[in-house]
N, C-alpha and C positions, 0 to 999 in steps of 0.2 A: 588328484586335483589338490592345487594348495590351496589356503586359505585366504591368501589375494586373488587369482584365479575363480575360486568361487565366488567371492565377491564382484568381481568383473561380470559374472555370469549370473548373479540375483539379478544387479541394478537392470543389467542388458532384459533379465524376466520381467522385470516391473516397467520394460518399454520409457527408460533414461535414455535420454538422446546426446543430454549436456552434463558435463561436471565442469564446475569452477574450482578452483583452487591454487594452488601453491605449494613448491615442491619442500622435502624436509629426509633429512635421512634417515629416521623413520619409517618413512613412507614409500622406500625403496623395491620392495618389493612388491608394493602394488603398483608402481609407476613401470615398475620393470613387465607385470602381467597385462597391463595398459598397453605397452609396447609390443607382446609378442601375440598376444591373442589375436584372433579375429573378432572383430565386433563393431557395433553401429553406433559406439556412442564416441562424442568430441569431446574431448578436454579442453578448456578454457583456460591457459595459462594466465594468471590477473599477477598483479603486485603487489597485493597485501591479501589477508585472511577475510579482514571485514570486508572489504569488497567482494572479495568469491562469495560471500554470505550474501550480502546485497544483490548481487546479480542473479543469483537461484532464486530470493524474493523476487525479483521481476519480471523473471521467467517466469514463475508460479504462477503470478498474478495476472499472464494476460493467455497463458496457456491450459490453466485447466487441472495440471500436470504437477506433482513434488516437483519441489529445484531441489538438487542434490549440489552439495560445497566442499570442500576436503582440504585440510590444513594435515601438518606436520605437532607435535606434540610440544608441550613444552609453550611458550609461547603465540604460537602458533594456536595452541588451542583456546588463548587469553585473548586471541584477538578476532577467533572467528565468533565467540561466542555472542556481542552487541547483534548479530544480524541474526541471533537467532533467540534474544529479549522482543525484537521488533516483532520477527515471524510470527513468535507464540500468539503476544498480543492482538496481533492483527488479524487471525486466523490463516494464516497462510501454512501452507506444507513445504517445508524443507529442513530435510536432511543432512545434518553436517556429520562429516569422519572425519576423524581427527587421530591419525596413526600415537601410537604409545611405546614405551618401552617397554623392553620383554617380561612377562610375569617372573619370569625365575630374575627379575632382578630388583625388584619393588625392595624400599627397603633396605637399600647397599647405596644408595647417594648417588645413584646414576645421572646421567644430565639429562633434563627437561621431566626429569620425574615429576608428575603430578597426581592428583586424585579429582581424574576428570569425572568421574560420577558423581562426585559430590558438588563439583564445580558448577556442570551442568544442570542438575537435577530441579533446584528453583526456576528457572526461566525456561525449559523443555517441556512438551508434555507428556515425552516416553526418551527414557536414554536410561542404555546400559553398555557396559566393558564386553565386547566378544574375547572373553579368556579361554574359550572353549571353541577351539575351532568347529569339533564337530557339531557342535550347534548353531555355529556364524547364519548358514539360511534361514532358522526357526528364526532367530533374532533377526535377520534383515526383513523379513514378512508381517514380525510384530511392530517393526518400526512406521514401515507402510501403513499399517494395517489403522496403528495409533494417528498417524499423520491425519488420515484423509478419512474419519470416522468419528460420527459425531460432530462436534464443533473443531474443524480443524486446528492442528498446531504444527512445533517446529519438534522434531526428534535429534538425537544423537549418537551415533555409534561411537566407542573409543577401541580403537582395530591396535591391538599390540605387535610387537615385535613378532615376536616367536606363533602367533594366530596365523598372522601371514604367510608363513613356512608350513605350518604343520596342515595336517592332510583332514580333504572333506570327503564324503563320501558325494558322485557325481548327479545318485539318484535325489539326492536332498534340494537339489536347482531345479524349484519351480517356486510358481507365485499367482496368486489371486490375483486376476485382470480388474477386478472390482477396486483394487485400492490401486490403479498405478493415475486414476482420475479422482478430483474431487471437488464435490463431496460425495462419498462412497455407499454411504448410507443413509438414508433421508426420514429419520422418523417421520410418522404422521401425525396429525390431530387427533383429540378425544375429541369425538363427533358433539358431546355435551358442552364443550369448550367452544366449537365453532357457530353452534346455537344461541349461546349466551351473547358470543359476540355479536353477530347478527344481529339479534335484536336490539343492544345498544347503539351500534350505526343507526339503524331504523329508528332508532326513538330520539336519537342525538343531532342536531340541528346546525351547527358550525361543527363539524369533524375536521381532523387535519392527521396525515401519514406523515412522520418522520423516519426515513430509510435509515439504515447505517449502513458498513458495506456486506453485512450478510445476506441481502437482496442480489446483488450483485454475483457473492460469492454461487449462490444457490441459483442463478438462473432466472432468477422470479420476476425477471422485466416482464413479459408479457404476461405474467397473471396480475401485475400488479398494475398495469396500463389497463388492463381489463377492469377492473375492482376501479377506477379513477373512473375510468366512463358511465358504468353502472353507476354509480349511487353519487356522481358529478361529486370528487372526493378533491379538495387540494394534497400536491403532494408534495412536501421539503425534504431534504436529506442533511444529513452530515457530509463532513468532508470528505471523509471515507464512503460516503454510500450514493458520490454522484457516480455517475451512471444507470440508478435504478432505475430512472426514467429520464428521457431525452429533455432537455431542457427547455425544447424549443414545442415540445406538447403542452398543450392547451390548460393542463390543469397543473403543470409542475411550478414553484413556488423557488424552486432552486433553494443554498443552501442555506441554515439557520444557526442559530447557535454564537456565542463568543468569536469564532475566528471564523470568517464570511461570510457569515450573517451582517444585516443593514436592519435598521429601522424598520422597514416597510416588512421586507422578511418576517421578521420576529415579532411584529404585530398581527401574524396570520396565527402565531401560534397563541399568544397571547389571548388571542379573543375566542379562541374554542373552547367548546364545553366538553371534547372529548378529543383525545390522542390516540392515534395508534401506533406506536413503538416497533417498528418490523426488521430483525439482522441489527440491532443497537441496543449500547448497552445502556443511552443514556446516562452518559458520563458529564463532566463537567462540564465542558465546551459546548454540547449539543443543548446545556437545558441550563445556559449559564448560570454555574454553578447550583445547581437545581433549584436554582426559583423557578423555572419554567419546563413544565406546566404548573399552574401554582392551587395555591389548598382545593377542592372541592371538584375540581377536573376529573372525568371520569378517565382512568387508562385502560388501552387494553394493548397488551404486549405477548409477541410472538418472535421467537429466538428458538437456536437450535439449541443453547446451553443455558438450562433451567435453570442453572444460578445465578442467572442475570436479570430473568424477572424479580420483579416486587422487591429490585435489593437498593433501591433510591426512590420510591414512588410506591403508595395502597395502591394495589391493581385489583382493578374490579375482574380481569378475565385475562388470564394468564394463559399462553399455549406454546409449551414446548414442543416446536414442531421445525419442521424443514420449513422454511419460509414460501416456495416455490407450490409446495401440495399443500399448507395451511394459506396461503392466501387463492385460490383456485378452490378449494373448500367452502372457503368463506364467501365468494362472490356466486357460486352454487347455492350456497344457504339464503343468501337475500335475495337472488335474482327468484327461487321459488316461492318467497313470499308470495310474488306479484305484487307488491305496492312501487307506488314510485316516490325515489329518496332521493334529495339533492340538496350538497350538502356548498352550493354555493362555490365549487373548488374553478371554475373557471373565470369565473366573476373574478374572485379573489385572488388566483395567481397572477392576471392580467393586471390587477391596480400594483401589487407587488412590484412584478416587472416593470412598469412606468414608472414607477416613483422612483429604482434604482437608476433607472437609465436616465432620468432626470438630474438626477445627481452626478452618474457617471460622466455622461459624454462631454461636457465643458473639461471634465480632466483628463477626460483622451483624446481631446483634440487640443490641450493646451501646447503654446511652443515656448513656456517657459524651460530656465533651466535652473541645475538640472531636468533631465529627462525624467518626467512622471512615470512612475509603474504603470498607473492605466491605460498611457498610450502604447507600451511596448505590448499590453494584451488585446487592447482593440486590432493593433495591427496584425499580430498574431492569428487572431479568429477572422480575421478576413482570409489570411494567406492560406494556414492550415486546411488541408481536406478533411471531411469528416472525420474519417477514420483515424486520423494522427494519433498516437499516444502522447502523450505529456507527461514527463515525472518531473514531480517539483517539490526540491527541498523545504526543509520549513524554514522559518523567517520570512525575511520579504516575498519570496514567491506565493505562497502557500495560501496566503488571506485575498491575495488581488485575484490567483485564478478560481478558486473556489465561489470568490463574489461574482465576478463580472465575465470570465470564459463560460460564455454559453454552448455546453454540449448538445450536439446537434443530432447524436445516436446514443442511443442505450448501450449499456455495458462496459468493458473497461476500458476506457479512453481514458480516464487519469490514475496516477498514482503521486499520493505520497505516503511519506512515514509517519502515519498518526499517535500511534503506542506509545512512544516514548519518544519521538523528534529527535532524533541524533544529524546534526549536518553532516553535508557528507554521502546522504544517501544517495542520489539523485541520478549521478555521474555512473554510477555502478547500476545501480536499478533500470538505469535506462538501456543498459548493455546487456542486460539478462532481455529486458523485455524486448528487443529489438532480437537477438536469437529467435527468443519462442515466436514474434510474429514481425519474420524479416521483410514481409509485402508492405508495409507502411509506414509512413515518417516516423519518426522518433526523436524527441527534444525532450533534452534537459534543461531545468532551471533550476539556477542557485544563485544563492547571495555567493558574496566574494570572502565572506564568513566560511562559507560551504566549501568553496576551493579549494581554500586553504588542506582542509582537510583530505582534498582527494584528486589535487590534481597528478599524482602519480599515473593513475589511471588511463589520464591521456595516451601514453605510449600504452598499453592496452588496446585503446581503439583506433589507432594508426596501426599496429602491426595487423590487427585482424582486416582491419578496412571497411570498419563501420561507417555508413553515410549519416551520423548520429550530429544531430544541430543543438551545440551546448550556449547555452546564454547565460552573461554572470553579470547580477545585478551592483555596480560595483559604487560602494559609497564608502570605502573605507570603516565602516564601523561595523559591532553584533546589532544591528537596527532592531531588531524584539527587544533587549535588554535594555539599549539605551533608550527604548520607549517607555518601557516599563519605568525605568528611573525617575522621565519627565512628569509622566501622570502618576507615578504613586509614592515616588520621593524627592517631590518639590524640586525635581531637575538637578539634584545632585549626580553628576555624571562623575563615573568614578572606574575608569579602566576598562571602556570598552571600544575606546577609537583604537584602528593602527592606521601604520601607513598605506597609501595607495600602489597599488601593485600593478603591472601591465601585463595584466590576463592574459591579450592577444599575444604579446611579445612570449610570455611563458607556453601559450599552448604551440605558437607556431615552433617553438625549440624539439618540441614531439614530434614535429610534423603533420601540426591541424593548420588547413588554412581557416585564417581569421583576422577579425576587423575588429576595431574600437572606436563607437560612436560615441558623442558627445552634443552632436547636432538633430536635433528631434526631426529636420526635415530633411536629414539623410538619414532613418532608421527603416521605414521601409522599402529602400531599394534596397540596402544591407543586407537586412532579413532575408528579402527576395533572393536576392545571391544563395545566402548561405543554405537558405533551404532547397535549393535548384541544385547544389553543389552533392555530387556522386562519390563525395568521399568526407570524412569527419572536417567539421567546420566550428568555429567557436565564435562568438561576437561578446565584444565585452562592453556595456552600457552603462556608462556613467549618467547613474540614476539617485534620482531622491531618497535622501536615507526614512526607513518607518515614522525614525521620533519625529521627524517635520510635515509629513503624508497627511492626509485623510485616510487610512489607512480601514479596510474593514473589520475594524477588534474594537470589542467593545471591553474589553477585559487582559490588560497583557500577562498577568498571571491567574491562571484558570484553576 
């Protein structure tokens, strides 16, 4: 067996269904083992590297499952690498290879020579060179193993020339079924951790949950619907951590933080004597720029990586734990008190919710023009079924659905790219995550910022024949940036208009059927169309740029 071949036969043991990538020569030898094997896995031929990257992100993310991505060396390896800064950060599992040139030639000025180990090594949470074929399995086991253990991340294999030729032994293909899901391993609570905490709920009188999405990650929707009911708890998230509870439950508070987060929101957290921090790292945006929670607030914070407690905030009760068996612990622990705790979380989700929808609906039902962002989401959450996925770039999409798209079921119904916000993602992300969960809708949103960056892609989702509904918010400018400019440098605008593009006109050159509206009361028959439509559709929406919005940010540099 060679050592492309055994690689074909790890990924196939760890239960790989998809590879994305892009071919490279290089990478011949494994594309050539792709071809003559037997095996159950699909190759995702994409257009560029960062997208094969993005799309194993979005597969990851709604499957459970490592995305695995594969680039050519040399380049190729400089460009898969941005989707696997996002991964790490985000906790997501995915695997990029990235074929290399032969060891016996390191050193001689080869072409695409690089020193991908060092390249990779900051932004990964496990990457090594398979220089030794016969060790390719041990290392593809540890990759896994690293992925989906612990707080997950993104790994790296760099698969060289001459690894791919030379010989495995065939007894060495097998794999732990435990890491081809994650998360793999689920620490528990110290019993004295989850006591302490209990008791501060019990003693503590406005409490509030701020989710992140390691709630999400971990399962821990129904233990943590449970723990809301018990001790009547309000519950917010990050933007990353909606789906930890349905939006449209009684005690969710929906999301907080600098980027949509409202007024009304952020006065739930504001007025508590006590937080609890559950899969969040409490970073800038969730706790605008850490004034909130502010001096004297009791926290208590529960994550699956210890070094994220107590590292922005004194935490009275720290528990590095799986989120899913630490909150299921926790609502054990108070419910055998027998007292009854209530901490107001229905009351107060409820005044939240009115006050936004207050604000909102006069601008989802406005017929000025341009086209308001809010109407294009009100009409959205009517048409969408439950279950639709939504990926949505940062910039303009990012703050209006996180505010005002009311999730209607727990778990992952949205994604964006919180980590680092690279545009761009959206278009890709939605293509992985439509693979891993082909039974239901799938829309993309992006600014026309975002496009820019990835409409290649397009033909991607016409040759496969994805029914993938992309929407591009189009105002000709970076609308985050030139907001920023307005509110924090006195509206000196300074290079961030371009020209307007004809989205529809571009995607339909791919072979997307598509519209460009401009008329607020022809937007949702549009919609209706395009989400009805059985094969890739695009709608392009000449819509209000951020810097003129009511926009949900209270902060545009976080």
């Amino acid at each position: 067996m060679t050592g492309a071949e055994a690689l074909v036969r790890m990924l196939e043991a760890h239960k790989v269904s998809h590879i994305f990538g892009l071919c490279g020569d290089t990478t011949l030898p494994f594309y050539d083992a792709m071809a003559r094997l037997d095996h159950s896995i699909t190759h995702v031929l994409t257009r560029d590297e960062r997208h094969a990257g993005y799309m194993a992100d979005g597969y990851a993310r709604v499957t459970g499952r490592p995305g695995v991505c594969e680039g050519p060396s040399g380049g190729g390896a400089t460009y898969i690498l941005p989707a696997l800064v996002e991964a790490n950060e985000s906790s997501v599992p995915v695997l990029a290879i990235t074929s290399d040139v032969s060891t016996r030639s390191r050193g001689r000025y080869p072409l695409t020579e690089l020193d991908q180990v060092s390249l990779f090594r900051p932004v990964t949470k496990w990457n090594a060179s398979l220089d030794d074929a016969t060790r390719l399995p041990a290392q593809v086991r540890a990759a896994f193993r690293a992925m989906t253990t612990g707080r997950p991340g993104s790994a790296h294999l760099a698969l060289p020339f001459d690894t791919q030729k030379n010989a495995v032994d065939g007894a060495e293909i097998w794999a732990d079924d435990r890491h081809a899901s994650y998360p793999a391993d689920r620490p528990g609570a110290v019993e004295a951790d989850i006591e302490r905490a209990a008791d501060a709920l019990v003693e503590a009188r406005r409490a509030v949950a701020i989710c992140g999405g390691g709630v999400v990650i971990s399962g821990a929707e129904p233990a943590l619907a449970w723990l809301a009911r018990l001790i009547d708890l309000p519950v917010a998230t990050t933007v990353s951590g909606q789906g930890a509870i349905a939006e449209t439950d009684p005690h969710a508070v929906g999301v907080v933080g600098s980027n949509g987060g409202v007024a009304s929101t952020r006065a739930v957290v504001e007025e508590a004597d006590l937080v609890l921090f559950i899969g969040c790292r409490a970073g800038s945006v969730t706790t605008e720029r850490w004034r909130v929670p502010g001096p004297g607030v009791r926290v208590i914070h529960i994550d699956s990586d210890s070094e994220v407690i107590g590292a922005n905030f004194p935490t009275d009760v720290a528990i590095a734990a799986d989120a899913a068996s630490a909150l299921k612990a926790l609502g054990d622990a108070i419910e055998a008190r027998g007292v009854a705790v209530s901490h107001g979380g229905e009351a107060r989700a409820k005044a939240a919710w009115a006050l936004k929808l207050r604000n909102f609906l006069p601008l989802a039902r406005s017929p000025e023009l341009p086209i308001k962002p809010e109407r294009v989401i009100e009409t959205l959450s009517r048409l969408l079924d439950d279950d639709a996925v939504v990926v949505a770039d940062p910039g303009t999409p990012c703050p209006y659905f996180s505010a005002h798209y009311r999730w209607r079921m727990p778990g992952r119904q949205f994604i964006t790219n919180r980590a680092h916000g690279a545009l761009g993602y959206a278009l890709a992300a939605s293509m992985g995550a439509h693979l891993g969960r082909p039974s239901v809708k799938t829309v993309a949103v992006m600014g026309d910022g975002s496009f820019g960056f990835c409409c290649g892609e397009l033909e991607t989702i016409v040759r496969y024949k994805m029914p993938i509904t992309s929407i591009v918010f189009s105002n000709a400018t970076f609308g985050w940036i030139k907001a920023g400019q307005k509110t924090g440098f006195g509206g000196r605008f300074h290079n961030v208009d371009f020209n307007r593009t004809d989205h529809a006109a571009v995607a339909a050159a791919f072979g997307v059927k598509s519209w460009r509206v401009e008329d607020p009361d022809k937007l949702e028959g549009v919609l209706r169309e395009a989400l009805a439509h059985d094969g890739p559709t695009l709608v392009d929406i000449i819509a209000q740029p951020l810097n003129d919005a009511e926009a949900p940010v209270s902060e545009w540099v976080a």
